[in-house]
KEMI-427239 format. One record per residue (C-alpha): residue in one letter; x, y, z; residue number from 1. Coordinates in Angstrom, 3 decimals. Each point is the difference from the previous one (the first is absolute). Layout:
N
{A {X Y Z} NUM},
...
//
This chain:
479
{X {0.000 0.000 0.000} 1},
{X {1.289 3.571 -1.081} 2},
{X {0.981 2.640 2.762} 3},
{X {-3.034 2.344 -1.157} 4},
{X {-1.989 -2.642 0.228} 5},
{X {0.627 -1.517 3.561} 6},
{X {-0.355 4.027 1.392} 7},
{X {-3.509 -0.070 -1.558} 8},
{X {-1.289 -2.888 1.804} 9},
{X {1.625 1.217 3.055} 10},
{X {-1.323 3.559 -0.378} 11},
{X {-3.808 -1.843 -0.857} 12},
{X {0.489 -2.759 3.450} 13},
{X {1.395 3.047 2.225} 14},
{X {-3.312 2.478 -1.153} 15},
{X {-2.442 -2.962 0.725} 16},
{X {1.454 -0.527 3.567} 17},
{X {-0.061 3.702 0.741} 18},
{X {-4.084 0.021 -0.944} 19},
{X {-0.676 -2.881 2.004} 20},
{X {1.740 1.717 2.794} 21},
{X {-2.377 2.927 -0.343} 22},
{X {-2.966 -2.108 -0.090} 23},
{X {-1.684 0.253 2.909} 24},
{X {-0.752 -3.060 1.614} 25},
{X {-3.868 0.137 0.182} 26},
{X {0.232 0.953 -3.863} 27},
{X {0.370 -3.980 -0.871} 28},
{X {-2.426 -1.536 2.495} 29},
{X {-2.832 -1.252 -0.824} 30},
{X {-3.372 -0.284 2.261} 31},
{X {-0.513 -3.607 2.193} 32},
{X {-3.505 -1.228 -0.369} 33},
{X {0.161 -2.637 2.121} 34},
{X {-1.662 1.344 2.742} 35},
{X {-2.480 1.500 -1.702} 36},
{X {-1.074 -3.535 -1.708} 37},
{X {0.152 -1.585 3.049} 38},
{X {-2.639 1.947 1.545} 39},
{X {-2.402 0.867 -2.730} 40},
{X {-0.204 -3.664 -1.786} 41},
{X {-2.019 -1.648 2.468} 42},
{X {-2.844 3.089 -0.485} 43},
{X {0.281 -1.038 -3.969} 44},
{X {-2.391 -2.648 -1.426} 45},
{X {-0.335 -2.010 -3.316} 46},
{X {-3.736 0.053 -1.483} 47},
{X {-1.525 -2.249 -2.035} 48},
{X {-3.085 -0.123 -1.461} 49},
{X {-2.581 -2.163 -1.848} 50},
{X {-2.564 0.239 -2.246} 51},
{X {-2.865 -2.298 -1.280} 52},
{X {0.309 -0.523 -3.802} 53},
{X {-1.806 -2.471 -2.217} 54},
{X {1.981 -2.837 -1.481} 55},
{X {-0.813 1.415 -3.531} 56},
{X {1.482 3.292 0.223} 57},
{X {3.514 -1.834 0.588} 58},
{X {-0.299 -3.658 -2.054} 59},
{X {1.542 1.522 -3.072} 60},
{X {2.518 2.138 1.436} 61},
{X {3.590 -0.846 -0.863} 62},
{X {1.678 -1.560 2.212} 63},
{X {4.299 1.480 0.016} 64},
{X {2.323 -2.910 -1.117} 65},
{X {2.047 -0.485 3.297} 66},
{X {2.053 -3.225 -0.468} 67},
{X {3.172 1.998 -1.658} 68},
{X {0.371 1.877 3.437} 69},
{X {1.911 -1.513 2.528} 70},
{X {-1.627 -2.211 2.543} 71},
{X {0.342 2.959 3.283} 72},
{X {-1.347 2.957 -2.734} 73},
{X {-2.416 -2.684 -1.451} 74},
{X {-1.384 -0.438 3.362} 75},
{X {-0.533 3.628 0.734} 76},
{X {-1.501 1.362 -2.916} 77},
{X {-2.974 -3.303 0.692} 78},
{X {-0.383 1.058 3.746} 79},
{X {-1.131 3.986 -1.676} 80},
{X {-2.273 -1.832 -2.347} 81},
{X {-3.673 -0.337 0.372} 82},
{X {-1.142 -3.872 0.825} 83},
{X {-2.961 -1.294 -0.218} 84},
{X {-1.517 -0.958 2.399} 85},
{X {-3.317 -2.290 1.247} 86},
{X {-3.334 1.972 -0.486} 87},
{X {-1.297 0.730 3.487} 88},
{X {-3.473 -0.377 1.197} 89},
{X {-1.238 -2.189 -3.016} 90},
{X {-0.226 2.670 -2.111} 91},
{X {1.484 0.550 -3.556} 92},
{X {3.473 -0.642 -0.845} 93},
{X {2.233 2.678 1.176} 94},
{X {3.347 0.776 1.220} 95},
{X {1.737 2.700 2.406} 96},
{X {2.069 2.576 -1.689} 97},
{X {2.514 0.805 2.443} 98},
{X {1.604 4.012 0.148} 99},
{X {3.490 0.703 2.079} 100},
{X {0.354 3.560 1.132} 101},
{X {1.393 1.715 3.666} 102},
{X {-1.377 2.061 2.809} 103},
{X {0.898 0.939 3.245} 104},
{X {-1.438 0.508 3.813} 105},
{X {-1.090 3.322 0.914} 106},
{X {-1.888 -0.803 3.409} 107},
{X {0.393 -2.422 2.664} 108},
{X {-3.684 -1.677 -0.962} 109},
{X {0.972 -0.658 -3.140} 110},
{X {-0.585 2.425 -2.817} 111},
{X {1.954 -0.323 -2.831} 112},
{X {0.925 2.335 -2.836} 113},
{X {0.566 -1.223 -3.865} 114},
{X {-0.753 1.226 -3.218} 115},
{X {-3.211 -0.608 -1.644} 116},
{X {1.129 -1.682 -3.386} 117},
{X {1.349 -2.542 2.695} 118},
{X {-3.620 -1.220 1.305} 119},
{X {-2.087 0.814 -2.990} 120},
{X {-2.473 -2.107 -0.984} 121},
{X {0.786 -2.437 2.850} 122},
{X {-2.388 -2.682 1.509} 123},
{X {2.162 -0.387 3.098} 124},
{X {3.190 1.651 1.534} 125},
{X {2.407 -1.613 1.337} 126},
{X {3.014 1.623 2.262} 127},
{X {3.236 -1.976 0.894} 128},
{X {1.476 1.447 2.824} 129},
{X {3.763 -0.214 0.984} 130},
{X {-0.069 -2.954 2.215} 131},
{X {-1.547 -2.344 -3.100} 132},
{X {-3.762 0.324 1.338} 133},
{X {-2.801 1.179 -2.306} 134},
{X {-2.759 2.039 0.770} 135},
{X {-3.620 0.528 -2.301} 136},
{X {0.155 3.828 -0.156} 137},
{X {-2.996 2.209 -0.444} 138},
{X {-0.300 2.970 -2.566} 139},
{X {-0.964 2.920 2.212} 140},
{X {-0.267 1.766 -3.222} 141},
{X {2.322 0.979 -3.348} 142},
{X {0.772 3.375 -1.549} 143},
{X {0.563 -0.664 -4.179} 144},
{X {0.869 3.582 -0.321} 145},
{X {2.714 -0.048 2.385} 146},
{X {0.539 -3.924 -0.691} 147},
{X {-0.683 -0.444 3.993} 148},
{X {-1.090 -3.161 1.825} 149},
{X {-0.335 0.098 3.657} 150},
{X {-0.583 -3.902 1.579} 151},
{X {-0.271 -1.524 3.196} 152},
{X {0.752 -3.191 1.836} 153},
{X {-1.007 -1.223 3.290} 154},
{X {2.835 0.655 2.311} 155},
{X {1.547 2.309 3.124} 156},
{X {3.071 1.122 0.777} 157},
{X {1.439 -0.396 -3.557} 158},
{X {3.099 1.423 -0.922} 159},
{X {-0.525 2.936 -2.016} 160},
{X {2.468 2.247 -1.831} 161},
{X {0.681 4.210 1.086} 162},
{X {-1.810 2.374 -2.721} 163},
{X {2.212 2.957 -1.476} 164},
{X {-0.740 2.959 -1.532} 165},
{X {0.028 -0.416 -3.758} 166},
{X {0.020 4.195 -0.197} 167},
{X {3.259 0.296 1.383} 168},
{X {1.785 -2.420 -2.640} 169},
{X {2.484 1.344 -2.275} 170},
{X {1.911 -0.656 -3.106} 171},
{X {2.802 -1.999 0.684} 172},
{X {-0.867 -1.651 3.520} 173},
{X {0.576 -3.617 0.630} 174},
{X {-3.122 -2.658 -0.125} 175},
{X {-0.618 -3.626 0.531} 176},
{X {-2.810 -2.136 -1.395} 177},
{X {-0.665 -3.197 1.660} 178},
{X {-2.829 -2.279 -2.175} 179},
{X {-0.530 -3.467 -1.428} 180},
{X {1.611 0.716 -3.563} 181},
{X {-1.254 -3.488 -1.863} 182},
{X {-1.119 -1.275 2.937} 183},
{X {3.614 0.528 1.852} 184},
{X {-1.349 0.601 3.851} 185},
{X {1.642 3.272 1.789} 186},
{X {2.556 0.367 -2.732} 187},
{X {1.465 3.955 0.349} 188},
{X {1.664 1.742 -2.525} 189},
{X {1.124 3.814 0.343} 190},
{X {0.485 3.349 -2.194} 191},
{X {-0.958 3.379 -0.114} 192},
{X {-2.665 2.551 -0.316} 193},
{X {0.276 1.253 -3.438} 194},
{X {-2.674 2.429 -0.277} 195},
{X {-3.224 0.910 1.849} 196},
{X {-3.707 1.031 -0.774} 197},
{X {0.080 -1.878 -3.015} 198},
{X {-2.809 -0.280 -2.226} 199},
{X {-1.105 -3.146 -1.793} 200},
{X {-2.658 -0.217 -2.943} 201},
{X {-3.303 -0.484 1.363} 202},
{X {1.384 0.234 3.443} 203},
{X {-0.741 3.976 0.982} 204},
{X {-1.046 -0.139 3.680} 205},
{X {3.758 -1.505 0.996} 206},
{X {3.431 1.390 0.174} 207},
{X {2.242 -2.777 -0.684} 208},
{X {3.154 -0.392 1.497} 209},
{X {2.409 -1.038 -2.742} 210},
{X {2.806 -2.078 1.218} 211},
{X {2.437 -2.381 -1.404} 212},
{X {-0.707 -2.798 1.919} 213},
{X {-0.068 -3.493 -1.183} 214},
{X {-4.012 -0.799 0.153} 215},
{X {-1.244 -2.870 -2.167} 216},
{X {-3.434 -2.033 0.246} 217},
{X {-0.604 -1.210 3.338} 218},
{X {1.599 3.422 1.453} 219},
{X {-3.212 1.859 -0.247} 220},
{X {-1.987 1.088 2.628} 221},
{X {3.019 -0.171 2.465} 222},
{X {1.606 2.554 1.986} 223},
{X {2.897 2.754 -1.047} 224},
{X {2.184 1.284 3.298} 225},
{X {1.898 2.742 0.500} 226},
{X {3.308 -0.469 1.456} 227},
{X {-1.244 0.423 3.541} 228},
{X {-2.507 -3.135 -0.805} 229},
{X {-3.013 1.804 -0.078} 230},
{X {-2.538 -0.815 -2.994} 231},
{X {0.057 3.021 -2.738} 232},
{X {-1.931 -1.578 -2.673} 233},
{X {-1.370 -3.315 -1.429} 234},
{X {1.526 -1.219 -2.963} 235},
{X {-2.692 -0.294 -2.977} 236},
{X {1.521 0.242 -3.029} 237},
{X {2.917 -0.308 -2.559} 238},
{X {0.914 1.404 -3.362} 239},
{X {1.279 -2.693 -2.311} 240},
{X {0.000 -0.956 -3.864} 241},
{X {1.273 -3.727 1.046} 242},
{X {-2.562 -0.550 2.543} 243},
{X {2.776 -0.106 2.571} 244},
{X {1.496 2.631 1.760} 245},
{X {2.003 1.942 -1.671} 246},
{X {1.003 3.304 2.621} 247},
{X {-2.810 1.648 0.399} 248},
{X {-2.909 -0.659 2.850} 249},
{X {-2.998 1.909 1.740} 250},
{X {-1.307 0.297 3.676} 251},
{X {-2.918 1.190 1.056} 252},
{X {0.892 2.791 3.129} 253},
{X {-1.068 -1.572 3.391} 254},
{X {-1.855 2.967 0.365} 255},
{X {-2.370 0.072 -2.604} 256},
{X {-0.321 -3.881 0.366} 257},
{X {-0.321 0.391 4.128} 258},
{X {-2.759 2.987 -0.953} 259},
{X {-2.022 -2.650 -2.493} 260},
{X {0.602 -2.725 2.744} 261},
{X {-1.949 2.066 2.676} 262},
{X {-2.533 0.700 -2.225} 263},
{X {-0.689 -3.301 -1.103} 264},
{X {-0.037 -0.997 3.720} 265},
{X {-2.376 2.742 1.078} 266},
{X {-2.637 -0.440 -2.770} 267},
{X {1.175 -2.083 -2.372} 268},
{X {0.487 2.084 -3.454} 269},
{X {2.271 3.307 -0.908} 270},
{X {-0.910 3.336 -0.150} 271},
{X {2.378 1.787 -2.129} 272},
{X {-0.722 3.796 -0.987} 273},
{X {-0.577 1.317 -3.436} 274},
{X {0.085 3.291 -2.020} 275},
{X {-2.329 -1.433 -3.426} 276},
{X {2.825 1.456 -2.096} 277},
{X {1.995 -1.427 -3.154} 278},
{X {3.860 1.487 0.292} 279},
{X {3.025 -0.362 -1.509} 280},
{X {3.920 0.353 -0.429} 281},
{X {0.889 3.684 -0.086} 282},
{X {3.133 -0.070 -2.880} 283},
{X {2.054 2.431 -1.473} 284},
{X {-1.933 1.217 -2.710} 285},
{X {-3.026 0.099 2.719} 286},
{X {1.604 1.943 2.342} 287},
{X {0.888 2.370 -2.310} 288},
{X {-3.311 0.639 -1.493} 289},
{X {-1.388 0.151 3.558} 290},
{X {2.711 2.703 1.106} 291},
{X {1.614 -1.916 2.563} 292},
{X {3.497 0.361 0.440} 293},
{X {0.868 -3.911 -0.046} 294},
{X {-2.348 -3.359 -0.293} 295},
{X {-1.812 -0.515 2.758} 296},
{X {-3.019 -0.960 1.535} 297},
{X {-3.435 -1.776 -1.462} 298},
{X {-1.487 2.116 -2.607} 299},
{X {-3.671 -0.915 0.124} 300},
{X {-1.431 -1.517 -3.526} 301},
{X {-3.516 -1.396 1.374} 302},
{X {-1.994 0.977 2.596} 303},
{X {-3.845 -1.974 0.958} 304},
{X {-2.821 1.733 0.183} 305},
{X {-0.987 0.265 3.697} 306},
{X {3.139 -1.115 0.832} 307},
{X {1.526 1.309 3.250} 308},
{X {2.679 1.602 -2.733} 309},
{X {-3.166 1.784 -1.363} 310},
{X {-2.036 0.976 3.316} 311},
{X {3.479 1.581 0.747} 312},
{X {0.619 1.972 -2.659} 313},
{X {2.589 -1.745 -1.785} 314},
{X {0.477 0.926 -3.806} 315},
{X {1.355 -2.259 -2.552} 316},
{X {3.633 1.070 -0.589} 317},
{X {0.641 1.039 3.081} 318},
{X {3.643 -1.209 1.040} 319},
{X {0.200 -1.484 3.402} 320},
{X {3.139 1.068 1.700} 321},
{X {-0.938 -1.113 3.692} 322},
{X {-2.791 -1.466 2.054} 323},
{X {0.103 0.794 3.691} 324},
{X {3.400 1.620 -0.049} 325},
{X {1.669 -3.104 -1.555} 326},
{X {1.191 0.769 -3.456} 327},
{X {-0.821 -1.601 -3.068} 328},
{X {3.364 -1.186 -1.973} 329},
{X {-1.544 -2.755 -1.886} 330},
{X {-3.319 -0.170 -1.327} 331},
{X {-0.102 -3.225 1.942} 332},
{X {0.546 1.496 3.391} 333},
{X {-3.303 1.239 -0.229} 334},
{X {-2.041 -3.132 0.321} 335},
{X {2.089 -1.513 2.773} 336},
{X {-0.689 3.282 1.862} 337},
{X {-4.073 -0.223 -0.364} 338},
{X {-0.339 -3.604 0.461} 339},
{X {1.341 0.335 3.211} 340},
{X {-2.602 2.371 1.172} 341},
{X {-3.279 -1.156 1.266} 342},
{X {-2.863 1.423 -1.736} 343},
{X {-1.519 3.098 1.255} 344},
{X {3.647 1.480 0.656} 345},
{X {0.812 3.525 -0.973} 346},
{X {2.758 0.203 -3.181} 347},
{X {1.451 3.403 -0.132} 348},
{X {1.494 -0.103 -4.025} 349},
{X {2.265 2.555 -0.898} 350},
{X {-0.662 0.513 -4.133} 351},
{X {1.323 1.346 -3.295} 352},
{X {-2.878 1.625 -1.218} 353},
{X {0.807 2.351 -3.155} 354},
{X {3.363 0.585 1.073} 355},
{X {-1.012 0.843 3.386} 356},
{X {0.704 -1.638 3.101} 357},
{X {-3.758 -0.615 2.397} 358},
{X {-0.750 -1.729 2.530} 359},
{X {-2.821 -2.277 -0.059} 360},
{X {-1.968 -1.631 2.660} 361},
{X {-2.347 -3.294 -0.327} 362},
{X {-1.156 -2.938 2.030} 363},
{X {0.992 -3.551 -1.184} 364},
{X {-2.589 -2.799 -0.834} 365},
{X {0.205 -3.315 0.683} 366},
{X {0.793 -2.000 -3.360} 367},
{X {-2.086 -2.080 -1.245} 368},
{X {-0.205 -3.983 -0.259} 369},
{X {-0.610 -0.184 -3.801} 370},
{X {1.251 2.974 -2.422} 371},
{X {-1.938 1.086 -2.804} 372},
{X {1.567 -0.601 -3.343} 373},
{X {-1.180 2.732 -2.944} 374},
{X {-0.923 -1.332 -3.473} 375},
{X {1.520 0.796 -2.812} 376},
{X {-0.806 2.757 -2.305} 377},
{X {-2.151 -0.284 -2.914} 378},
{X {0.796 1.404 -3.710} 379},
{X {0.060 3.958 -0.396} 380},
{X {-3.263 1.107 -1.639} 381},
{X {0.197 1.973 -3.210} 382},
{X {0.877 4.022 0.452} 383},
{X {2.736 -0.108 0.776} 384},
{X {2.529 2.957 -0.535} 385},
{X {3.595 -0.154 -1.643} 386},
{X {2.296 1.341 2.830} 387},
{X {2.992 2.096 -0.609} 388},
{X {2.581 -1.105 -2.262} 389},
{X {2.776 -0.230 2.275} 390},
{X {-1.626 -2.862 1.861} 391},
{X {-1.221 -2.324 -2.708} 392},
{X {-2.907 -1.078 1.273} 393},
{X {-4.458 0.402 -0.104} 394},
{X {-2.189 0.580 2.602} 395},
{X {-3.675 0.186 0.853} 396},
{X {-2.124 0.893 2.698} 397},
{X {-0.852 -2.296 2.808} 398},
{X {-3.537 -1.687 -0.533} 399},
{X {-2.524 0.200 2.772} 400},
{X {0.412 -3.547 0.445} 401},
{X {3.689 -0.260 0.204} 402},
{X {-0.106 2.678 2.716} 403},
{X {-2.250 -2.307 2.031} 404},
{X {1.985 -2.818 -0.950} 405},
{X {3.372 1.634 1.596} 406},
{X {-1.490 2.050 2.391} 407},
{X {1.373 3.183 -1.951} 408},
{X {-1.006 3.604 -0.362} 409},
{X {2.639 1.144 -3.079} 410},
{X {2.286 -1.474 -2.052} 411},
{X {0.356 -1.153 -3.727} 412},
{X {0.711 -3.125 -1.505} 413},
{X {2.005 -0.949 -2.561} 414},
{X {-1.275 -1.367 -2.823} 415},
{X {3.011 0.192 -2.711} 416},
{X {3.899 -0.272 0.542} 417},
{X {1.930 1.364 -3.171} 418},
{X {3.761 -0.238 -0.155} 419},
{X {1.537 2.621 2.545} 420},
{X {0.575 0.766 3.728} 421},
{X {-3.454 -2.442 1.262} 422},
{X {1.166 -2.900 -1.904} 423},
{X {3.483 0.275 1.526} 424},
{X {-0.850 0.155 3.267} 425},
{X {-2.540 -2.945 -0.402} 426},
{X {-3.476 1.828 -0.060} 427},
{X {-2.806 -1.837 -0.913} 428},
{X {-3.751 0.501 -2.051} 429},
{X {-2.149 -0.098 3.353} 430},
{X {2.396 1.190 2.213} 431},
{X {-1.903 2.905 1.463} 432},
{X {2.530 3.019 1.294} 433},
{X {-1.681 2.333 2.898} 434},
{X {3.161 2.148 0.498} 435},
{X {2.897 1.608 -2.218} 436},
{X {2.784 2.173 0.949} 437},
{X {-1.850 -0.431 3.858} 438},
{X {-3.272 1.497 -1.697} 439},
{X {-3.143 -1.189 0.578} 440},
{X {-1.697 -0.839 -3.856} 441},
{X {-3.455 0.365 -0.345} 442},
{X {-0.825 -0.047 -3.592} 443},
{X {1.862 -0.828 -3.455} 444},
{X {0.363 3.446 -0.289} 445},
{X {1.822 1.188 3.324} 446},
{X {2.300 -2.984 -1.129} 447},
{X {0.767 1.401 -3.146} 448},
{X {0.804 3.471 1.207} 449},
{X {2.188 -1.842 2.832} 450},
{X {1.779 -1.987 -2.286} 451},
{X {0.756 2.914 -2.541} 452},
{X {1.530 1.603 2.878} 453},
{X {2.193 -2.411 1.866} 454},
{X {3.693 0.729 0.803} 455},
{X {2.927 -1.111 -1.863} 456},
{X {2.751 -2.288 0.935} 457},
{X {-1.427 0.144 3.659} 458},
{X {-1.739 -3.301 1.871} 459},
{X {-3.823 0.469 -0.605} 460},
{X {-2.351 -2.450 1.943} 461},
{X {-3.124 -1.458 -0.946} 462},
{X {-2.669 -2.309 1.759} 463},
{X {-1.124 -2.733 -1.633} 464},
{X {-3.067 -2.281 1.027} 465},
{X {0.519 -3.780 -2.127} 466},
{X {-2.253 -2.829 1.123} 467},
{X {-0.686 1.809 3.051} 468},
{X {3.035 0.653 1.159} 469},
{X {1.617 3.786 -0.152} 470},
{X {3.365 0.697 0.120} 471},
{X {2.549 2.910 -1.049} 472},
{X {2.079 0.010 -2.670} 473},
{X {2.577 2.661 -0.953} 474},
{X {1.540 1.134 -3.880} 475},
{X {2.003 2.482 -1.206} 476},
{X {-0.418 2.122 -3.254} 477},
{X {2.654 0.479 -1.886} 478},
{X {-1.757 2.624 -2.686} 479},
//
């Protein structure tokens, strides 16, 4: 080896003792769960389930070729499988499906929390505690919305597990799940919080913790801990393309399940408040049309007629930026905030309302069990008038009967889309818009004028109403 070439290495070994040096110690230690385990794992129990199904709904289902696996996988895989099993009671042929989930003691007599995908459906629960015994549980009641089940088994002085607070978790803090991955009793795995107040699709009342620990079928419905071994959430759901885990899991916060829990318990459904409003994501183009400095808030697209929105005064296109002094970052934040109030509560909204900030004051509702769903809208009648040029598309007048229909007062709808601005930005014949450049429209005419006079090479909004729905949309004009 060359002279030059023996100092390098020297120069590269002495540098990497002197940083290790100035490491502190506490810098490459790493957190001891042990304890922790040790204590909470005899409050955490495996769930199964079974359900009643007729012979016929399974006798042609493929059966997975298992003989290439080896003989301890091969034996795993048929303990998950359904078997069938001798109909009961002289009935029909049948057999048991059986369903593996988690839960965990939150009471000395024996409730138990879980998630509700875990129980669904189920003839009979049953809970395997620590010690091998099993217990039939009883659903005290279940929460789809929140994906909540709340169970109980006969039983005092049950070890049950410390609840945190899931509102004082941050990005970046330790966690430990401890489930029955594949059936795996009390099997713990660890990461960290990656994010929280998530928001899933069809999933607005609940803001997920996001973490990146290892969760896979079988984890659900059991318990997330903070460092200190307190429960901050119960693991739900994961994010995958595989249908394994692949770094990316949700909680539901122990307080928003502990606040469905003693509902449930006290009278056996949720009450969850509600504003009767459609919103959406405030972007760039958005906030600029709006006047707001930067995107944020819920920019209202939809509001129900005697809605609490309405009774209170709220306008569609009103931007949200806080409820009850808590601002509004993401549209999203919004529903998390009302669902936790109970209906009858005072909201105090502070708006964007034509470029000026208001205050406005209503009382929530209590949502309702079934939503309404609009129809669609029917074919623009003849009349209608060519708008301007620079937008490329017809209009005519609302009929009486589509204002019925939709519960409008104004708007137009479309009934032709030429090449131009519309077609690029994916408007439709019978889309109906009721707002343009945050104007109210009110006849083929005022939409004309309106159009013939809009900015360019500025964000301009417009409400649109398609199948029922409204949302904004924002263009630019470059001539």
């Amino acid at each position: 080896m060359s002279i030059p070439r023996l100092k390098s290495y020297l120069s590269i070994i002495a540098t990497v003792l002197v940083l290790g040096q100035a490491l502190p110690a506490q810098a490459v230690e790493l957190p001891d769960f042990t304890q922790l385990v040790e204590q909470a794992s005899p409050a955490v129990v495996n769930i199964s389930t079974t359900q009643k199904l007729p012979d016929r709904k399974v006798s042609n289902q493929p059966m997975p070729d298992l003989e290439g696996l080896p003989p301890m996988l091969r034996e795993f895989f048929e303990r998950g499988m359904p078997q069938p099993r001798a109909p009961r009671g002289g009935g029909g042929g049948q057999r048991e499906a059986q369903s593996l989930g988690s839960g965990f003691i939150i009471s000395p007599d024996g409730y138990i929390l879980t998630n509700n995908h875990v129980i669904a459906d189920a003839d009979e629960i049953l809970v395997r505690l620590a010690d091998r015994s099993e217990l039939k549980a009883k659903l005290v009641g279940t929460d789809p919305r929140s994906d909540v089940a709340l169970l109980k088994i006969e039983g005092k002085d049950l070890p049950v597990l410390k609840l945190g607070k899931s509102q004082d978790l941050k990005a970046g803090q330790w966690v430990v799940a401890i489930g029955s991955p594949f059936g795996f009793d009390h099997t713990v795995t660890q990461g960290i919080v990656s994010a929280i107040g998530r928001s899933l699709p069809n999933e607005n009342y609940v803001p997920f913790i996001q973490t990146d620990v290892p969760i896979n079928p079988g984890n659900s419905g059991g318990p997330l801990f903070n460092l200190a071994g307190e429960v901050v959430g119960i693991n739900s759901q994961i994010y995958t393309r595989s249908g394994g885990f692949m770094g990316v899991s949700f909680a539901i916060p122990i307080d928003v399940a502990m606040d469905v829990s003693n509902q449930l318990k006290s009278g056996g459904k949720v009450s969850r408040g509600w504003l009767g409003v459609v919103i959406q994501e405030v972007n760039k183009d958005l906030a600029e049309s709006f006047g707001l400095d930067k995107p944020a808030g819920a920019l209202v697209a939809q509001i129900q007629d005697d809605g609490p929105a309405a009774k209170g005064g709220l306008q569609v296109g009103d931007v949200i930026l806080s409820m009850n002094g808590q601002p509004i970052v993401m549209s999203a934040d919004l529903p998390h905030l009302v669902g936790a109030l109970k209906a009858g509560s005072k909201a105090k909204l502070e708006v964007i309302r034509d470029g000026k900030r208001q205050n406005v004051e209503l009382t929530v509702g209590a949502i309702p069990e079934e939503g309404a769903t609009l129809d669609a809208l029917g074919n623009a009648k003849p009349g209608a008038e060519r708008s301007s040029n620079r937008l490329g598309i017809a209009v005519a007048e609302l009929t009486p009967e589509q204002k019925k229909t939709f519960d409008l007062r104004s708007g137009v709808v479309i009934k032709e889309v030429q090449d131009g601005p519309a077609s690029l930005i994916g408007l439709q014949p019978g889309d109906v818009i009721t707002h343009l450049n945050n104007q109210a429209i009110d006849s083929t005419k005022q939409f004309t004028d309106i159009a013939k006079a809009l900015p360019k090479n500025r964000s301009v909004s417009m409400r649109v109403l398609r199948q029922g729905r409204a949302s904004f949309i924002t263009f630019k004009l470059a001539e």
